[in-house]
N, C-alpha and C positions, 0 to 999 in steps of 0.2 A: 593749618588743617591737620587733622590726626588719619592718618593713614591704619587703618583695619587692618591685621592681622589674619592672611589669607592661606595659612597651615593646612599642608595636605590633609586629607582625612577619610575616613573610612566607615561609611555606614551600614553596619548586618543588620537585617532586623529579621527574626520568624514571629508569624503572626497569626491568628487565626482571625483576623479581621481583613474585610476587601482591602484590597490594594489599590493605591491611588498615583496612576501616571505620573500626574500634575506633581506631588509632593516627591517622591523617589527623582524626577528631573530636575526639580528647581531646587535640589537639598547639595545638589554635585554642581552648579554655576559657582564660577568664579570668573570677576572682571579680568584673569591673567588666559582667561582660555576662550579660543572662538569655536571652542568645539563640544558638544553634549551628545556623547551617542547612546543609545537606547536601546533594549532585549526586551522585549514581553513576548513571554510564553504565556498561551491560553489555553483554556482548554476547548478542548472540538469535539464536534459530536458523533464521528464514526474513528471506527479503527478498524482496519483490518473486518469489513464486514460485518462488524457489530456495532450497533448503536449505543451511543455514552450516553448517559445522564449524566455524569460529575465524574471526579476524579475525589481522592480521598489522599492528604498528605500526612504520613507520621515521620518525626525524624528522634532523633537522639539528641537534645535542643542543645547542649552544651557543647559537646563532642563537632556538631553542626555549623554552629557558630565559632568555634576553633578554627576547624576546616576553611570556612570561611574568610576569617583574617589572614590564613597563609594563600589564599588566593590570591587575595589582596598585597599580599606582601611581595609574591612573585610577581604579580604587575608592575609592581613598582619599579623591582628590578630589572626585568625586560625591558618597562616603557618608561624610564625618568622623570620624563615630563608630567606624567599624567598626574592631576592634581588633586581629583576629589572620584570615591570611588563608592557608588551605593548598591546594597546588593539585596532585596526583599524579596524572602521566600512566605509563602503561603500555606498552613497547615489547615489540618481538619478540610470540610467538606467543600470543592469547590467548585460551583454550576456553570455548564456549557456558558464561553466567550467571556468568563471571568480571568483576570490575572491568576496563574501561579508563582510566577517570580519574573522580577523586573529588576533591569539592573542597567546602572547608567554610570558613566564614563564621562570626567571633564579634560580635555587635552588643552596647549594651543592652538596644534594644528589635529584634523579629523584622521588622519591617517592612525596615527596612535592610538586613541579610541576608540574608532572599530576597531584594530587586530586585537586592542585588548577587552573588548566586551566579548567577540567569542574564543578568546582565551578563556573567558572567565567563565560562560557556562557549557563550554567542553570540559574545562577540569573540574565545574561545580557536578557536573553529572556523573564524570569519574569518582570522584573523591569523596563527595559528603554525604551522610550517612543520612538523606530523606527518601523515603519510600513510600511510591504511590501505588495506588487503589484505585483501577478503573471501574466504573462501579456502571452498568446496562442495564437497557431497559426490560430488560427480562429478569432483574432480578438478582442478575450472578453478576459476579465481581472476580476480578482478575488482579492479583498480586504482578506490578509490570517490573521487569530488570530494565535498569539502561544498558544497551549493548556498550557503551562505554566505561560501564561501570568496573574497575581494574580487578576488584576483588571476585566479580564475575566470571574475569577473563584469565584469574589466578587460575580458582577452583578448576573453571574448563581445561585451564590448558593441562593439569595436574590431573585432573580425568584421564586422559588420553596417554 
């Protein structure tokens, strides 16, 4: 019997195409791991008393995907174990209760997995260079920061 070759691995994708649960989770299985954990961010349709129609993703797609890998990279390092790691962000225009990014995690055990799926989009939202667009039903659209965002919390704290 030839035994497959089951090499950690690491999938970034940015896309302006829907995102698909099924593929992002079944892309991170491996037979060495009894654990798949999962992030979808969607979008919603209020914030803060204004109603959304969509959100609007632009990033820096190289820069993005960099960022990305070094995510990846410090998972590794923190969590060993963890085997296969997928990270799909969503660009351009994205309609109330669509994916904007989904991101899955293979461990053997689940504990690993979750700490590192929200590792990964705590530092995805500090770190990488995508910016949304809340885009209302009135018409106006709103440029959003992530309050986590470091270069944010640079400039603030350098304010003051």
């Amino acid at each position: 019997m030839i035994q497959c070759e089951d090499v950690p691995k690491d999938y970034v994708k940015l896309t302006y195409e829907k995102l698909s649960t099924d593929a992002v989770s079944e892309s991170v299985i491996s037979p060495s791991c009894g654990a798949v954990s999962l992030f979808i961010g969607i979008t919603r349709n209020y914030f803060e008393d204004k109603k959304v129609v969509s959100l609007e993703y632009e990033a820096y797609t190289a820069m993005a995907e960099n960022e990305i890998r070094k995510i990846c990279s410090s998972i590794r390092q923190k969590w060993p174990s963890v085997k296969h790691i997928a990270v799909h962000h969503r660009l351009g225009l994205v309609p109330i209760t669509e994916a904007s990014v989904i991101i899955a995690v293979s461990s053997p055990h689940r504990n690993e997995s979750l700490e590192a799926i929200k590792y990964c989009i705590d530092t995805l939202k500090a770190t990488v260079p995508i910016w949304k667009k809340e885009i209302y039903d009135t018409e106006e659209y709103s440029w959003k920061q992530n309050k986590e965002c470091r270069w944010v919390q640079n400039n603030e704290s350098s304010a003051t």
